[in-house]
C-alpha positions in Angstrom: -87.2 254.1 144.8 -86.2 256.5 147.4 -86.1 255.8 150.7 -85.8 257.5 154.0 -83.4 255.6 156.8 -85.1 255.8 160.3 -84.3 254.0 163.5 -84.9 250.8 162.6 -87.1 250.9 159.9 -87.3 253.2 156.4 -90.1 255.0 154.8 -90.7 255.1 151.0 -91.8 257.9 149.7 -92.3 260.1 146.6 -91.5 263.9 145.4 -92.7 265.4 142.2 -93.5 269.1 141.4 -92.0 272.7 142.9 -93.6 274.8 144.7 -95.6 275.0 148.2 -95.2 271.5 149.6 -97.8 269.8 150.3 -97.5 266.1 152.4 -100.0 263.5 151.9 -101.0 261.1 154.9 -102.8 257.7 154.2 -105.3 255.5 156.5 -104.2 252.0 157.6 -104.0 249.3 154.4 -103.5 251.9 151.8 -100.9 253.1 150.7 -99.2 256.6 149.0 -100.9 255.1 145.6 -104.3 256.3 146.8 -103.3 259.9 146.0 -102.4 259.0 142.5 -104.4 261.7 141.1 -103.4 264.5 143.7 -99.3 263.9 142.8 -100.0 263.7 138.9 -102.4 267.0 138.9 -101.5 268.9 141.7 -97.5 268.4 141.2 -98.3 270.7 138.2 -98.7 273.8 141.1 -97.1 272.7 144.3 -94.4 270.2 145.4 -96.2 267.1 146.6 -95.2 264.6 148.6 -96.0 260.8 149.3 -95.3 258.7 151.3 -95.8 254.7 152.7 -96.1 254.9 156.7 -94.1 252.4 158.2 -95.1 248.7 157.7 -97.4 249.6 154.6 -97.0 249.3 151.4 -92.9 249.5 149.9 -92.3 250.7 153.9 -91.0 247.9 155.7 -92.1 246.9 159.6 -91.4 248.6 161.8 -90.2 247.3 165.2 -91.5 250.7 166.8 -95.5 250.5 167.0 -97.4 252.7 164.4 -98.9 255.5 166.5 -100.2 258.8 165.5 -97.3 260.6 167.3 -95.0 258.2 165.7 -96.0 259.2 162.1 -96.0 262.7 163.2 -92.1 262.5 163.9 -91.7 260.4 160.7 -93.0 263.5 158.6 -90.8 266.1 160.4 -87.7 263.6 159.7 -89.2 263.2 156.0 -89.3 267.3 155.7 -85.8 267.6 157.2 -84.1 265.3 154.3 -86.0 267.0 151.9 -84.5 270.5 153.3 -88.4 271.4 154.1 -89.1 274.3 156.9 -93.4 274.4 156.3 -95.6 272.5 154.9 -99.5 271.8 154.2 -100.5 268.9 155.6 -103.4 266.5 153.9 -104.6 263.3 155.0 -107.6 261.2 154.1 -109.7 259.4 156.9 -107.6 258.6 159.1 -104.8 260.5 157.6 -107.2 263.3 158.1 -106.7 263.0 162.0 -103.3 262.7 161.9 -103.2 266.3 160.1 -104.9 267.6 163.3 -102.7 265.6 165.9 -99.6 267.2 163.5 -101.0 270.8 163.7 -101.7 270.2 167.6 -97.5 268.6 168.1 -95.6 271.3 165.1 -97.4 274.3 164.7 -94.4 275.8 163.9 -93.8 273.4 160.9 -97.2 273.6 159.8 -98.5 276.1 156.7 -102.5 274.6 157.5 -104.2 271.6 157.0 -106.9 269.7 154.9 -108.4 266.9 156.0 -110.7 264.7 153.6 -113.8 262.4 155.7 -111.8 263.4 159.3 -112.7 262.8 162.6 -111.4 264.0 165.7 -112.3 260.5 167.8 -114.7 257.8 166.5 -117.6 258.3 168.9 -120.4 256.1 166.7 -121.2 252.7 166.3 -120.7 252.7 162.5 -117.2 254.0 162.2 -116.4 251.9 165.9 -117.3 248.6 164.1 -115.6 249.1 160.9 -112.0 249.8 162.6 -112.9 247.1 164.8 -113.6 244.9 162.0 -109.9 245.6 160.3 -108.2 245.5 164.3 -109.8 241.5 163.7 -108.8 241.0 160.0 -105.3 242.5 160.5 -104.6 240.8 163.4 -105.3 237.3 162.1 -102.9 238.0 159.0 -105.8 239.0 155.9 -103.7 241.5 154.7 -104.4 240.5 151.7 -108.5 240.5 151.9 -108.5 243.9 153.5 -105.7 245.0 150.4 -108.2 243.5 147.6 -111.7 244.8 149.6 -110.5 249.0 150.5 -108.3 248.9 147.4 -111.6 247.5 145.4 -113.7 250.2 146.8 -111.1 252.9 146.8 -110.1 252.4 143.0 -112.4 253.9 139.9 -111.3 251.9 137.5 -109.0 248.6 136.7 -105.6 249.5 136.4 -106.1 252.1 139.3 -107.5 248.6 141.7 -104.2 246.8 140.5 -102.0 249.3 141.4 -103.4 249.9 144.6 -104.0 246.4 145.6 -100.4 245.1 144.8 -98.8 248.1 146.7 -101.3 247.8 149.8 -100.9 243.7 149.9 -97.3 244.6 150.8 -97.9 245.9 153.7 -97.1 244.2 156.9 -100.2 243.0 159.2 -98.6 243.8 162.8 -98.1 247.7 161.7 -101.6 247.9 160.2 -103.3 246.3 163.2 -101.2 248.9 165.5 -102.2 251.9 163.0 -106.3 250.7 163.3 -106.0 250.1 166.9 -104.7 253.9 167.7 -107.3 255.3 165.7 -109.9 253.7 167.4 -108.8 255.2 170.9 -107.3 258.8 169.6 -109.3 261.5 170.7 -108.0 265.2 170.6 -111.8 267.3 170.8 -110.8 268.8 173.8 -107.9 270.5 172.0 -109.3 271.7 169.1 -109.7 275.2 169.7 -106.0 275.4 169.7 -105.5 274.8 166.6 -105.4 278.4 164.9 -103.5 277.8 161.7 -106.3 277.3 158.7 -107.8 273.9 157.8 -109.5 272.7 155.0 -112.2 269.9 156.0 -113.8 268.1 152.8 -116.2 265.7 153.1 -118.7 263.5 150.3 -122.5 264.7 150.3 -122.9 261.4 150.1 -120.8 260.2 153.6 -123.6 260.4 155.7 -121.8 258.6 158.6 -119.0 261.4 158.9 -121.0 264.4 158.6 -121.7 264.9 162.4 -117.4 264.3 162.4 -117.6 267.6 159.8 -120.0 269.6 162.0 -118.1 268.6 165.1 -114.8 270.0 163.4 -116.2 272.6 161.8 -117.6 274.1 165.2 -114.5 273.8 167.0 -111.7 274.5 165.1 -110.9 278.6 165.4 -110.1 278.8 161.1 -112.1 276.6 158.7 -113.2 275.9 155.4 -116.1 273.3 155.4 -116.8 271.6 152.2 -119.1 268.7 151.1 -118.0 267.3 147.2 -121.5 266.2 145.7 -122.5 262.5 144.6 -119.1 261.0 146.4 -119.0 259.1 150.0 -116.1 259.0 151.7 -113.7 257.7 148.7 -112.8 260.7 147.7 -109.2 261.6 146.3 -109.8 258.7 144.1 -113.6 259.0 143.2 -114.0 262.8 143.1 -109.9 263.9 142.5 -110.5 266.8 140.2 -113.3 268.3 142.9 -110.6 267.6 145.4 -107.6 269.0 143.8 -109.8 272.6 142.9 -110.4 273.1 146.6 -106.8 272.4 147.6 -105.6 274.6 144.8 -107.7 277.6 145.7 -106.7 277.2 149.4 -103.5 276.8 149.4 -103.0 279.9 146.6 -105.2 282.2 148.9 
């Protein structure tokens, strides 16, 4: 199992394939398991790698609050064990934002981004209420509700939901709370035109909630590729991987 020794604290996390790397980011409760699919299939093409943000999953607590500049450093560390100048950047949901708050802190570590169901700040009521709802559930210690629920509706089949929901169940309630509070304030629209490196934003047809975050995105940012993945919401690398893992092939090859 390796690990990565921080200040502190360690991060687990997960190589497999040569290649282009390629570094996945996960949203609070879940855990480097969600992109199962994207490590077994895309490993084939490009070096991918995993990892547990601190205080989730086989990551222990960390001391330091979770922040989105926080996990930021923790990749460039991660990249600099592995002997990594450039990367792509992915990250779903959340993840997805702290792709653009990467690109906006290391451009010059940065090949491009995708972000899967991103948003630049939560300006709704929907999205405001859900990451509300986990700020009250992690905060109270129902680690283990909000593991079995997102792991339950992020999984497609059994042994994927088992998987996920013993790794996530790890994962340490203070961090998790810190990781949903950020998101709920971060807000970098005001800098998006300065991102100029490409970015891949995918969003499910089906996602309804996040498509004004796609159209707000896909406006702003100077390079984009805007794609919605048919009869999927926003569950995507686990409910529409092979959809998923074509458009991050054919953008990172061209």
């Amino acid at each position: 199992m390796p690990m990565l020794n921080l200040d502190g604290s360690s991060l687990h996390y997960t190589v497999k394939g040569s290649g282009t790397p390629i570094v996945f980011i996960h949203p609070p409760v879940l855990t480097s398991v969600n992109f199962k699919y994207q490590l077994e299939e895309l490993s084939q093409n490009f070096q991918v790698i995993t990892f547990d943000i601190r205080g989730h999953g086989r990551s222990p607590y960390s001391p330091e609050p979770v922040t989105y500049p926080l996990i930021v450093k923790d990749i460039n560390r991660l990249l600099d064990h592995l002997n990594i100048s450039k990367a792509f950047l992915c990250g779903y949901s959340t993840g997805g934002s702290i792709v653009l708050e990467y690109m906006l802190s290391f451009t010059e570590r940065a090949l491009g981004g995708i972000s899967i169901g991103a948003m630049a700040d939560v300006n709704d009521d929907y999205l405001r209420k859900k990451i509300s709802l986990g700020i009250k559930l992690s905060s109270k210690g129902a680690i283990s509700f909000l593991a079995w629920s997102i792991s339950w509706s992020n999984s497609n089949n059994i042994k994927l939901f088992k998987q996920m929901f013993s790794e996530a169940r790890k994962g340490d309630y203070r961090n998790i709370e810190q990781y949903y509070r950020y998101s709920l304030k971060y807000n970098c629209v005001s800098q998006l035109a300065e991102i100029h490196l490409p970015i891949l934003l995918v969003y499910g047809k089906k996602d309804k909630p996040f498509h004004s975050y796609a159209e707000q995105l896909h406006e702003k940012l100077p390079r984009n590729q805007l794609h919605f993945i048919e009869k999927v919401d926003h569950r995507i690398p686990t409910k529409a991987a092979k959809q998923l893992n074509n458009l991050i092939r054919q953008f990172v090859n061209n």
